[in-house]
ZANU-326276 format. One record per residue (C-alpha): residue number from 1; x, y negated, z negated. Coordinates in nm, 4 decimals. Each point is the difference from the previous one (the first is absolute). Layout:
num,east,north,up
NUM,X,Y,Z $
...
***
This chain:
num,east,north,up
1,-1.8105,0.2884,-0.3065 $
2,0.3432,0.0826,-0.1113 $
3,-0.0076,0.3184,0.2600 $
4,-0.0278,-0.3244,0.2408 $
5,0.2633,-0.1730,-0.1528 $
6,0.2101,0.3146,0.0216 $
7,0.0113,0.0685,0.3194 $
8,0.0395,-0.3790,0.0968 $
9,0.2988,0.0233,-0.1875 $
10,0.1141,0.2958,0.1680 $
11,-0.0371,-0.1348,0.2925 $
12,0.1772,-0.2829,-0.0721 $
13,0.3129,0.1668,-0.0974 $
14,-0.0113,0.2656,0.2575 $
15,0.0396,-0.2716,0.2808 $
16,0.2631,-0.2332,-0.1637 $
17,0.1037,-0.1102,0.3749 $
18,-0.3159,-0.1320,0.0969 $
19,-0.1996,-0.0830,-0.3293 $
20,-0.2587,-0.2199,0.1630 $
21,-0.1274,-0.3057,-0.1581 $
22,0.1693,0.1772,-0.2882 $
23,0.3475,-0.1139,-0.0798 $
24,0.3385,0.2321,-0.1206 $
25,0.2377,-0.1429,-0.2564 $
26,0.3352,0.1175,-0.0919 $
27,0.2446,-0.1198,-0.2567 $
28,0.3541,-0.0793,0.0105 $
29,0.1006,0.3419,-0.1295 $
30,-0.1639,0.1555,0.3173 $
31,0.1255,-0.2476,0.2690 $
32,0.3537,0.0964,-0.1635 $
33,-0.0205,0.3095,0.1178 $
34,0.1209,0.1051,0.3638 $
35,-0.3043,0.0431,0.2524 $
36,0.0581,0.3902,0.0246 $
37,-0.0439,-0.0603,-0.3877 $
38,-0.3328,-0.2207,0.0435 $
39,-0.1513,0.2000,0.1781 $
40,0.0241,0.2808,-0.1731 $
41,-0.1374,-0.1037,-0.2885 $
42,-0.3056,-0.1324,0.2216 $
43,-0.0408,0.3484,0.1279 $
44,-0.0127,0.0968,-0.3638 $
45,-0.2004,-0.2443,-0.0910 $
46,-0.2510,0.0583,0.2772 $
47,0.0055,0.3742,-0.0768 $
48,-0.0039,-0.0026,-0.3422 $
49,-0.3437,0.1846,-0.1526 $
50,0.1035,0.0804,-0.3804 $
51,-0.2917,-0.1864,-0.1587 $
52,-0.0955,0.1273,-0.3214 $
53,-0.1267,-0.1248,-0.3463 $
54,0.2845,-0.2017,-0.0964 $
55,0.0967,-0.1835,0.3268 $
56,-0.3407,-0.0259,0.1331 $
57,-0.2691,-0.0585,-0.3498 $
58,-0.2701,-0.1763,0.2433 $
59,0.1054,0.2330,0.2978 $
60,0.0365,-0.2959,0.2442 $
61,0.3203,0.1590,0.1330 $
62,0.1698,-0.4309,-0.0696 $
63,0.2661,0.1625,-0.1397 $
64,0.3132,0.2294,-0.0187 $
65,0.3735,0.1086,-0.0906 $
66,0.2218,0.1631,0.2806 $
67,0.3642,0.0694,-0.0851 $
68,0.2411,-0.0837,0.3073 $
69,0.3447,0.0647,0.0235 $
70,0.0298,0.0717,-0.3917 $
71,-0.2118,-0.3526,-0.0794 $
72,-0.3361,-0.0306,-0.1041 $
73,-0.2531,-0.2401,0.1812 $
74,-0.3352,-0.0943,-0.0298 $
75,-0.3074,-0.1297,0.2419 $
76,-0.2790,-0.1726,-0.0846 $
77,-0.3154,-0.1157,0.1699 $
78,-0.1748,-0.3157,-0.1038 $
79,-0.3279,-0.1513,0.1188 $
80,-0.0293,-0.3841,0.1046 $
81,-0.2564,-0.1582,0.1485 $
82,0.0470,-0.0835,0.3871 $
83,0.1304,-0.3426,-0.0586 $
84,0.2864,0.1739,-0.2505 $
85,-0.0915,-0.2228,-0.3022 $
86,-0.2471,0.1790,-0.2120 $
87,-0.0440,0.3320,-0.0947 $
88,-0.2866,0.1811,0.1860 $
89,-0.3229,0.0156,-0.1026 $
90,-0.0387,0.3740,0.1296 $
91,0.3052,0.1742,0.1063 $
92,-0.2060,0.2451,0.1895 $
93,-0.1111,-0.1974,0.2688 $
94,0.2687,-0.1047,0.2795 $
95,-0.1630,-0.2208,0.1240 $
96,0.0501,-0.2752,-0.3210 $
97,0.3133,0.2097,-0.1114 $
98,0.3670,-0.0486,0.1140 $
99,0.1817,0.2665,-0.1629 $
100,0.4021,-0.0515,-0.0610 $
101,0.2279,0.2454,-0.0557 $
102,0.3231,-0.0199,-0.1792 $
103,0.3133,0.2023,0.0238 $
104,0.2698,-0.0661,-0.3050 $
105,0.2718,0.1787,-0.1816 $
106,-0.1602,0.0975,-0.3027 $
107,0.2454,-0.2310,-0.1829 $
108,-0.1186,-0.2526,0.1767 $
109,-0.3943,0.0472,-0.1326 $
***
């Protein structure tokens, strides 16, 4: 199961233009910065593969630090159920999950 979950979530964040039923957040921090900015850090973001022990303890890949122009930010997936008010009941399945990701300044966490 959380191979499953995995790659959903890789998925997920390596096609933050067109996430799906899925949904992309950003914080203030990252709408503050230019769009050559934004999207680099999205290319980061999508890219990014350093999972390891302390960033990834379930290895779900729903979370992790990329440092940007000298600042650190984070990303981190979260599963909902489709109507966005619950959390699901098994993030594994697509079909009853809608996964969010969030892009933030790591102050902003």
């Amino acid at each position: 199961m959380k191979n499953r979950i995995a790659e959903l979530n890789d998925r997920l964040r390596q096609n933050i233009f067109s996430p799906g039923k899925n949904k992309v957040v950003i914080t203030a921090g990252v709408v503050a910065l230019s769009i050559i900015n934004r999207m680099n850090l999205f290319k980061k973001v999508s890219e990014f593969n350093n999972f390891n022990a302390d960033n990834d303890p379930y290895q779900e890949h729903d979370f992790g630090r990329i440092e940007h122009d000298g600042i650190n930010y984070f990303f981190k997936i979260d599963y909902y159920d489709t109507s966005m008010e619950y959390g699901s009941n098994d993030p594994s399945n697509p079909d009853i999950t809608t996964r969010v990701l969030t892009i933030m300044r790591s102050d902003e966490y």
